[in-house]
C-alpha positions as CSV (number, residue, x, y, z in Angstrom):
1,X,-30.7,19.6,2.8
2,X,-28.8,16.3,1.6
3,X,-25.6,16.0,1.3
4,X,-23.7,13.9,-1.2
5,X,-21.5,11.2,0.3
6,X,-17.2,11.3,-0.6
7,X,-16.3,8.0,-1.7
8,X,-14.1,5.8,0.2
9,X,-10.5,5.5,-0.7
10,X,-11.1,2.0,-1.8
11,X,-13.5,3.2,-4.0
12,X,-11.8,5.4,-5.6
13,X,-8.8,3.6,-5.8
14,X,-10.8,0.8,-7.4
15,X,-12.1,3.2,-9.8
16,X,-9.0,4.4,-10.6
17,X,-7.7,1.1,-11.5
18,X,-10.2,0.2,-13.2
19,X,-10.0,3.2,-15.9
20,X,-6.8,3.0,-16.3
21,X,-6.1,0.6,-19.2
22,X,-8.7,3.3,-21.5
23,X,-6.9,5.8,-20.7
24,X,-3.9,3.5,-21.6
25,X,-5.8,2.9,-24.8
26,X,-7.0,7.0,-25.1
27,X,-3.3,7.8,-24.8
28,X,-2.0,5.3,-27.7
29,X,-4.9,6.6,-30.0
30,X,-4.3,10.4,-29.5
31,X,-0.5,9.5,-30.0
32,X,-1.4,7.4,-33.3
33,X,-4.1,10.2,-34.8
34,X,-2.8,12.1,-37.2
35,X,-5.3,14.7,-37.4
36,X,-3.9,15.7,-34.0
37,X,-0.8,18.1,-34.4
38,X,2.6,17.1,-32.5
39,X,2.6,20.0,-30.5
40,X,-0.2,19.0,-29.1
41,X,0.7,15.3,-28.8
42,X,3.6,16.5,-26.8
43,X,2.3,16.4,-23.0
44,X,1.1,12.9,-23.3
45,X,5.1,12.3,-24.7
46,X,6.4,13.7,-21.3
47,X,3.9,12.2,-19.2
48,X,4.8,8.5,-20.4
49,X,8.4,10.1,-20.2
50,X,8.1,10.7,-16.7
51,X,5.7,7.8,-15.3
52,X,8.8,5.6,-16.7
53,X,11.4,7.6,-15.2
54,X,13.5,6.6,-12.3
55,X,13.5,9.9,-11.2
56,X,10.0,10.9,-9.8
57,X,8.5,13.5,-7.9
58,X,7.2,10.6,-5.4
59,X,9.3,7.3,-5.7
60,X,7.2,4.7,-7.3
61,X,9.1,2.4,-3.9
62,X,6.0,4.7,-2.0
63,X,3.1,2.3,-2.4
64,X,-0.1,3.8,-3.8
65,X,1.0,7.7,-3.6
66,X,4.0,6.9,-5.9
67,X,1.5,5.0,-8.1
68,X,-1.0,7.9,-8.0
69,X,1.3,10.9,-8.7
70,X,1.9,9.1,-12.1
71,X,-1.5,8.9,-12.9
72,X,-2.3,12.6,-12.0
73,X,0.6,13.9,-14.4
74,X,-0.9,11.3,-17.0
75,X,-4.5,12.7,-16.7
76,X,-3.5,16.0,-16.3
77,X,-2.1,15.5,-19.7
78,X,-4.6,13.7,-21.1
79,X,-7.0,16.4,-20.4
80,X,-4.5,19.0,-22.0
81,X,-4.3,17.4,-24.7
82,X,-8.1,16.6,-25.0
83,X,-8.9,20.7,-24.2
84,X,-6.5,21.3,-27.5
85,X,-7.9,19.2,-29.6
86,X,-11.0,20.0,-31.5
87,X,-13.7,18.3,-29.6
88,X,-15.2,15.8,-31.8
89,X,-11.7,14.5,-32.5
90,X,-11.7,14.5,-28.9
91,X,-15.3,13.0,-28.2
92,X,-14.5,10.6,-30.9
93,X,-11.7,8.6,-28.8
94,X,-12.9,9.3,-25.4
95,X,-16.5,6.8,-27.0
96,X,-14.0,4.7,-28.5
97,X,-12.6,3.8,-24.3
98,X,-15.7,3.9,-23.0
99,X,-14.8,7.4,-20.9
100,X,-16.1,11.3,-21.3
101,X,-14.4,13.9,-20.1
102,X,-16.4,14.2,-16.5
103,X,-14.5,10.9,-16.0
104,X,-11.5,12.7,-16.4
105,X,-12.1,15.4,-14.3
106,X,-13.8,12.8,-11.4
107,X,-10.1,10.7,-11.7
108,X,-8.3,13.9,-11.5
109,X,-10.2,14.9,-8.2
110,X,-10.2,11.4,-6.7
111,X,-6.6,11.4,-7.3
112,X,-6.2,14.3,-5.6
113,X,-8.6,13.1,-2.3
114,X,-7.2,9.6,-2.2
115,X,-3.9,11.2,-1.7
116,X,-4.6,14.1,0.8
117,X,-6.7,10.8,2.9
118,X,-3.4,8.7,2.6
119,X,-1.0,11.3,3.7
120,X,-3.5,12.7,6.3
121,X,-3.7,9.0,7.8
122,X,-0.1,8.5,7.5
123,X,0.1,11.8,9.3
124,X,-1.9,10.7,12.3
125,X,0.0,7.1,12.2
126,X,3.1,8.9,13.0
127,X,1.6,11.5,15.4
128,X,0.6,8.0,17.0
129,X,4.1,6.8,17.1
130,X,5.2,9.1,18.3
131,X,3.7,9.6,21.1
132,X,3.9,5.7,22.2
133,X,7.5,6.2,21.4
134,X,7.7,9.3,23.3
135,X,5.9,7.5,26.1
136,X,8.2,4.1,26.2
137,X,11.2,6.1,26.1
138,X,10.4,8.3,28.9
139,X,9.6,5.3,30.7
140,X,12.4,3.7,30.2
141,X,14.6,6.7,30.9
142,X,12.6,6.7,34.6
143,X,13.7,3.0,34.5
144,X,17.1,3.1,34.4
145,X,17.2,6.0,36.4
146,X,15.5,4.6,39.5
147,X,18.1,1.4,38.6
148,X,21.3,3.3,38.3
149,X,20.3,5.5,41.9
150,X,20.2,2.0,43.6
151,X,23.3,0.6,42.9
């Protein structure tokens, strides 16, 4: 039995970067189509809407996961979009950027396992600190003690 490898995070934060000026480019040519109804136009409006809002579900001040959570509501409605759209309309501009829709998908899910890695390391850093703080401050309390019962 094989098993197939997870990418690293710098992997797929490298492939991440590097798709996202097509789907910068899908985005303005679904918005510009005009075989493509409004309605359905409208979750790639809110998701520019809210990657350029202040207010944001994590800060953009968060570096990488504030970055990331404004690329997964971008994809996710990229992917709406392109699942209500007829697909050759769809096919058509996803050729024209050089992506299909298992691209789509593959960001989506490396969005997804860059940030579980990120928060799961940032989870262990503290865990860390905490116990090395934990440990200097107990010490230190056993310090001052021993020096305050001398005086």
């Amino acid at each position: 039995m094989s098993t197939v490898s997870q990418p690293g995070l710098r992997e797929m934060l490298g492939t991440l970067l590097r798709h996202s000026p097509r789907y910068a480019r899908l985005t303005k040519r679904l918005l510009a189509d005009d075989r493509i109804p409004t309605l359905d136009k409208a979750p790639l409006v809110g998701a520019i809407g809210y990657g350029l809002s202040p207010i944001d579900l994590v800060p953009g001040i968060v570096p990488v996961l504030g970055q990331l959570d404004d690329m997964v509501v971008l994809l996710g409605a990229v992917r709406l979009t392109l699942d209500r759209i007829p697909s050759d309309v769809a096919n058509e501009h996803l050729m024209a950027v050089g992506l299909i829709r298992a691209d789509v998908d593959e960001d989506m899910a490396n969005c997804r396992r860059a940030a579980m890695r990120i928060v799961s390391t940032g989870a262990r850093g503290a865990v860390r600190v905490m116990r090395t703080g934990t440990r200097v401050s107990l010490r230190l309390a056993e310090a001052g003690l021993r020096t305050w019962r001398n005086r």
